[in-house]
TISE-175398 format. One record per atom (N, C-alpha, C): residue number from 0; atom name; x, y, z; residue in three letters. Coordinates in steps of 0.02 Angstrom, whole numbers. Layout:
N
 num atome     px     py     pz residu
 NUM    CA      X      Y      Z    ALA
...
This chain:
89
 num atome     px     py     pz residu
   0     N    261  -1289    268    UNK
   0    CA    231  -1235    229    UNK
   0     C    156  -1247    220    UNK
   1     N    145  -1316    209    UNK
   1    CA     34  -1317    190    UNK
   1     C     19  -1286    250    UNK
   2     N     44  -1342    312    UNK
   2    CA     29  -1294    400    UNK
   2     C      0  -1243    379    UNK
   3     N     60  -1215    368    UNK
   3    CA     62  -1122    387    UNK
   3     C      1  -1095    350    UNK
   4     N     -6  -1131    264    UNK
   4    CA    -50  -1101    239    UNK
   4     C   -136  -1105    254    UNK
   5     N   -136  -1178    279    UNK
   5    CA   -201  -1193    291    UNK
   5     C   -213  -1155    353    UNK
   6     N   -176  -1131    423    UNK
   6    CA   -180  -1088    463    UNK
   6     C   -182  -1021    453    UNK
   7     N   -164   -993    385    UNK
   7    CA   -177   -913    361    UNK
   7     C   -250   -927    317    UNK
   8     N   -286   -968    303    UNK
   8    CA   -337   -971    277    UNK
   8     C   -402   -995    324    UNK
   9     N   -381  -1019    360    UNK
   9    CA   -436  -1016    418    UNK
   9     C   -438   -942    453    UNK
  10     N   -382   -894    459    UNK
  10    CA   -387   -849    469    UNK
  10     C   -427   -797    445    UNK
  11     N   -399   -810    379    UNK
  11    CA   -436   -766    335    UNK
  11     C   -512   -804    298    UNK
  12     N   -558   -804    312    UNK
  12    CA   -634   -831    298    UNK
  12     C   -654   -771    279    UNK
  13     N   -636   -722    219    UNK
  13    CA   -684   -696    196    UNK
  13     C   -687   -739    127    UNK
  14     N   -747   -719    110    UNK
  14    CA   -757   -764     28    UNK
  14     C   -722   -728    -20    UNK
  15     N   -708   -664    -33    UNK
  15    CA   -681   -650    -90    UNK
  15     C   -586   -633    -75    UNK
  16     N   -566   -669     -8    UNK
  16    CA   -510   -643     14    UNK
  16     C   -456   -733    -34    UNK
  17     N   -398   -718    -56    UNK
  17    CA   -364   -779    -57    UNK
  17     C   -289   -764    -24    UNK
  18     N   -259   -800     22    UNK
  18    CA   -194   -817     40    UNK
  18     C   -153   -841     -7    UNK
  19     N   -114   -812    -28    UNK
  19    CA    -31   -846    -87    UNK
  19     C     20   -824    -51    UNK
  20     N     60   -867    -27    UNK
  20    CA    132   -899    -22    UNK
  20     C    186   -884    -74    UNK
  21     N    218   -825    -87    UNK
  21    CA    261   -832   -136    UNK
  21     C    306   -771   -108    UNK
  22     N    365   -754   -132    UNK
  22    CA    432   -724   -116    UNK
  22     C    381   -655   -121    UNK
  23     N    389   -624    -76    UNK
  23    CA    378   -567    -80    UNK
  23     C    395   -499    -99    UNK
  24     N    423   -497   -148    UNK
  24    CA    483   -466   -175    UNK
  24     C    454   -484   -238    UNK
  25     N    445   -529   -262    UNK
  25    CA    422   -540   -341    UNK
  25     C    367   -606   -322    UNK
  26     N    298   -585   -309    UNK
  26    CA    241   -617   -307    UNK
  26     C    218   -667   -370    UNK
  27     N    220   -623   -412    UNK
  27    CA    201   -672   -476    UNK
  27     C    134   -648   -507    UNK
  28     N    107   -597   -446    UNK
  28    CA     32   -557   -478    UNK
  28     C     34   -502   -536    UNK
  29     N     -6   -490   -552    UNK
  29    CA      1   -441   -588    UNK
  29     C     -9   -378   -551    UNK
  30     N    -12   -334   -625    UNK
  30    CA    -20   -261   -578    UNK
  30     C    -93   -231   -557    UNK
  31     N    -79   -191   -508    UNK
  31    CA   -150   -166   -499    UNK
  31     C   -194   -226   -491    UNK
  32     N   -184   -272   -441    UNK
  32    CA   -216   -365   -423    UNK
  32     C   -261   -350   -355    UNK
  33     N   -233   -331   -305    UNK
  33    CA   -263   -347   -268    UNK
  33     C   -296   -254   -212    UNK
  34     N   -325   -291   -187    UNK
  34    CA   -383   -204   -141    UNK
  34     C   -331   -219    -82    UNK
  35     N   -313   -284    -51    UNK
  35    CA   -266   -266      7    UNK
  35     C   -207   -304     19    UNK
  36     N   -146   -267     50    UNK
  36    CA    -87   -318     47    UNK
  36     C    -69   -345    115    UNK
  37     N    -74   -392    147    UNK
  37    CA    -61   -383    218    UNK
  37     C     17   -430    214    UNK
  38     N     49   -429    261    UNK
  38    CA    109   -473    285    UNK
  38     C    115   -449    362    UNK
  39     N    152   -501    381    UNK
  39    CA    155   -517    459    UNK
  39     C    221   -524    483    UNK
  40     N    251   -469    491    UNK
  40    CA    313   -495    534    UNK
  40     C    389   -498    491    UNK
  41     N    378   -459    431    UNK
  41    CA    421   -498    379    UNK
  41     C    487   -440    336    UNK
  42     N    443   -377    361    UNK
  42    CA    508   -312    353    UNK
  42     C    558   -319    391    UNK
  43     N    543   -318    474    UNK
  43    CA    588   -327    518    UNK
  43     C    662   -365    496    UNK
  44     N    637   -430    455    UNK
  44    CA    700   -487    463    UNK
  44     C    745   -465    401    UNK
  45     N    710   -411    378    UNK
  45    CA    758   -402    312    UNK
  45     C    807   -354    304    UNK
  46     N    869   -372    265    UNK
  46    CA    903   -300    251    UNK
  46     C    848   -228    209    UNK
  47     N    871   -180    210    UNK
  47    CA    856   -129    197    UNK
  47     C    834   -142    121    UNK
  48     N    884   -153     72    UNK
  48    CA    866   -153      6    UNK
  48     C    812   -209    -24    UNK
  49     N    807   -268      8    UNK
  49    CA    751   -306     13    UNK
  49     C    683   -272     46    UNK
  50     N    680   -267     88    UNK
  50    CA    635   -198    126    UNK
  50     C    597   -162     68    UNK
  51     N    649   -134     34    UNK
  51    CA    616    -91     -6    UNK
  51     C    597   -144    -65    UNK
  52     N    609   -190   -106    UNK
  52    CA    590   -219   -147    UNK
  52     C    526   -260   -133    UNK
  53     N    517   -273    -64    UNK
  53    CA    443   -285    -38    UNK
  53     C    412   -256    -60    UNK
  54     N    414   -193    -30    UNK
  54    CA    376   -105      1    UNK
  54     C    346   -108    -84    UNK
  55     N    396   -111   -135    UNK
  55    CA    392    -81   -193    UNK
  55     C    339   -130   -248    UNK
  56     N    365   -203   -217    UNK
  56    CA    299   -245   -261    UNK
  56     C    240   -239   -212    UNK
  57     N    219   -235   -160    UNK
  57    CA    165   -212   -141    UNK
  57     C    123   -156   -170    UNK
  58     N    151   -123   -180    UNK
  58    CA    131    -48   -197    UNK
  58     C    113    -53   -305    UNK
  59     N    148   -115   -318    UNK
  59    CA    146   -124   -408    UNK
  59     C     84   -187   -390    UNK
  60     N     74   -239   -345    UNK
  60    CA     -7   -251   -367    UNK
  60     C    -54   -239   -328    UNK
  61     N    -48   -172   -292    UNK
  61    CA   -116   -146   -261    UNK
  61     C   -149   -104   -308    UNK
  62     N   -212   -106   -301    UNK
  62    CA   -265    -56   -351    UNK
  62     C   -233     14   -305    UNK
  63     N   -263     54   -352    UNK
  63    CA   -263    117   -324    UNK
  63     C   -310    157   -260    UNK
  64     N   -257    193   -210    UNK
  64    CA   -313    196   -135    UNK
  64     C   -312    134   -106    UNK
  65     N   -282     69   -128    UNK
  65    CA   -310      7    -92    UNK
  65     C   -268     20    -19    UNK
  66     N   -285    -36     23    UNK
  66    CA   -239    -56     84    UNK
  66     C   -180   -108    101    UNK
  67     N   -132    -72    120    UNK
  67    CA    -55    -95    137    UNK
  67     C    -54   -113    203    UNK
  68     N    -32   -155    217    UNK
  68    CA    -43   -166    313    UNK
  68     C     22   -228    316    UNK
  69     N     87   -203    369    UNK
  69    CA    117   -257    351    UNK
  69     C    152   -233    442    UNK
  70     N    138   -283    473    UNK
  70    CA    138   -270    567    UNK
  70     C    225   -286    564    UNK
  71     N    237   -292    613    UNK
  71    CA    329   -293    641    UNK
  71     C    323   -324    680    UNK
  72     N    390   -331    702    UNK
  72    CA    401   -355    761    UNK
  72     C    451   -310    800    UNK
  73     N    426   -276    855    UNK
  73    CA    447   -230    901    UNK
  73     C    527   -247    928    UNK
  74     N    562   -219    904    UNK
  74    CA    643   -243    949    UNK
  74     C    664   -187    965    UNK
  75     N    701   -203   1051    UNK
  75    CA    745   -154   1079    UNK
  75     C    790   -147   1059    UNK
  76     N    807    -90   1071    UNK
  76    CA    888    -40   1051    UNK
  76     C    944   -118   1066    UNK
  77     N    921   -143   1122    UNK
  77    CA   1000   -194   1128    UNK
  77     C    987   -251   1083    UNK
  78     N    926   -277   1074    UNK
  78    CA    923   -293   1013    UNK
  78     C    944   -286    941    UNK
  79     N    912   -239    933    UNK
  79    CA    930   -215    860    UNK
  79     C   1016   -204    845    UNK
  80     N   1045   -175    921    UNK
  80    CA   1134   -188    913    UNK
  80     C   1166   -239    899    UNK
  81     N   1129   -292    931    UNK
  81    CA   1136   -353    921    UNK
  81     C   1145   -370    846    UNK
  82     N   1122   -361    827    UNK
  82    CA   1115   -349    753    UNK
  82     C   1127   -329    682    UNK
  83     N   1166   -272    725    UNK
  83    CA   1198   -233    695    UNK
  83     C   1159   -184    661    UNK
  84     N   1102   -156    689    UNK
  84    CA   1044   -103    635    UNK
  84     C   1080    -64    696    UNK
  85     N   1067     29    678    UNK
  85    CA   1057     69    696    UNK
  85     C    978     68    710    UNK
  86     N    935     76    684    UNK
  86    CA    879     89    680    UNK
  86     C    834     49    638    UNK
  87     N    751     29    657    UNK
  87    CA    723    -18    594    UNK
  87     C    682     30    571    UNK
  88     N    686      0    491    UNK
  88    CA    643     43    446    UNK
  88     C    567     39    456    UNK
């Protein structure tokens, strides 16, 4: 886990930007905290109702107008069967 974090903070070199590590689903920020939310890869692996409990604390500590940005990971139809999804959210 430091790895990972000291590698999302070399990433991110802006001065007023900070990287936190915490369940995403219940961050620990307050409301209306931050101008942008990013995540990487991390809707995909989830059931639906987690999905939305992400979606939903993102949206409780972004300012208002701020930016949401949270990338996927692209899976095929035989994939996703694999899986047992119909479809990803």
């Amino acid at each position: 886990m430091r790895q990972l974090l000291l590698w999302l903070k070399r990433i991110f070199t802006m001065k007023n930007a900070r990287v936190i590590v915490a369940d995403a689903a219940a961050s620990t920020l307050p409301d209306a905290f931050a101008n942008k939310v990013y995540g990487e890869a991390m809707l995909t692996m989830q059931p639906l109702e987690h999905k939305k409990a992400i979606i939903a604390e993102a949206f409780r500590i972004l300012k208002t107008r701020r930016l949401l940005r949270y990338s996927r990971i692209r899976l095929t139809a035989r994939q996703r069967e694999r899986r047992g999804e119909k479809r990803c959210f």
